[in-house]
N, C-alpha and C positions, 0 to 999 in steps of 0.2 A: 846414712849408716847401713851398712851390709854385718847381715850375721851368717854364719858359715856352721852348718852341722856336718858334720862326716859321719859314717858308719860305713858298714862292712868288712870291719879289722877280723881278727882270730887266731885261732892256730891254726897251722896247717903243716903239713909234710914237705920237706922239699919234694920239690917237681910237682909241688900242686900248683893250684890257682885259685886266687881270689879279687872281689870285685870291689870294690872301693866305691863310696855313691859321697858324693860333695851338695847339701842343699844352699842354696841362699833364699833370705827372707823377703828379696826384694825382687819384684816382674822385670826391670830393668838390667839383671845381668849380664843381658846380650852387649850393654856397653862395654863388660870388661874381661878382658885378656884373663884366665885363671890358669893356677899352676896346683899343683902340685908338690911339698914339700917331705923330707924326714929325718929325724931325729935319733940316732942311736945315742945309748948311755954313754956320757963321758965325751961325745962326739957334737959338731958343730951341727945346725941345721941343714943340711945339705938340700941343692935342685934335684927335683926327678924329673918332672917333665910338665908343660905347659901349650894350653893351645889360644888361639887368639879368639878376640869376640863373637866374630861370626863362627869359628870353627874351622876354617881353612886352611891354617899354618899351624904347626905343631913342633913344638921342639922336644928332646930329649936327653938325659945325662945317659954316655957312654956306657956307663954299671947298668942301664936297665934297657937301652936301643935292644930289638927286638925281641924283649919278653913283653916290653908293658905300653898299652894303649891307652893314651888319653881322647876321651870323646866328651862333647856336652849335647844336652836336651835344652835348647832356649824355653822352649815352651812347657818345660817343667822346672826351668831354672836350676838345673842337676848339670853335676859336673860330676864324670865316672871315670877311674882309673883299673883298667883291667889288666891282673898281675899274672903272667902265664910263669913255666917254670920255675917257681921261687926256690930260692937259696938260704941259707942260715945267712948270711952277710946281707939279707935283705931286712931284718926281723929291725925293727924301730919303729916310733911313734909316726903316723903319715898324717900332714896337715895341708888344707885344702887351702888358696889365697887367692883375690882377688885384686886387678892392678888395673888402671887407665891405662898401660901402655902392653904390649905384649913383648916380655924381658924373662929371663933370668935369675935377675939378681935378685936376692933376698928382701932386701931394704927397699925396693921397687912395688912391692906388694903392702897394701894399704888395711886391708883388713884380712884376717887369718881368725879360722877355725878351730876346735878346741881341741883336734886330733880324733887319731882311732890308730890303738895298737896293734901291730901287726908282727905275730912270732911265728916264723918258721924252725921246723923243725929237723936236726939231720936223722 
């Protein structure tokens, strides 16, 4: 069992920036692919962006390719997602996931995080 804490959500200004930090409970995360997830009201779970176990491969949703960087810390078992210019169309719940395989898709991610809100401002 993997538990997943996030923080670094808030408010912010558009064209600010904020850091997102993803813990897990367990030393062995370097086994798994993590992502990145988020939730507007009324709106489905949407990808933002994911990188694989070791940290080599990185993917990202279109909406966020070159504002936001995904990085992890094996050896602190942290997974960081760093949000540059944000936009009001960015403002949602952001949740952190962990998967055996390094994907995409929603349903592929095995255990998930309790979120951290993240409101930009126009």
């Amino acid at each position: 069992q993997v538990q997943l804490v996030e923080s670094g959500g808030g408010l912010v200004q558009a064209g600010g920036s904020l850091r997102l930090s993803c813990v897990a409970s367990v030393r062995g995360i370097r086994t798994y692919a993590m992502g990145w997830f988020r939730q507007a009201p009324g709106n489905e779970r949407e990808f933002v962006a994911t990188i694989s176990a070791a940290g080599g491969a990185t993917s990202y949703a279109d909406s966020v390719k070159g504002r936001f960087t995904v990085s992890r810390d094996n050896t602190k078992s942290t997974v960081y997602l760093q949000m540059n210019s944000l936009k009001p169309e960015d403002t949602a719940v952001y949740y952190c996931a962990a998967s055996f395989r390094w994907v995409t898709t929603r349903r592929e991610y095995d255990y998930w995080g309790q979120g951290t809100q993240v409101t930009v401002s126009s």
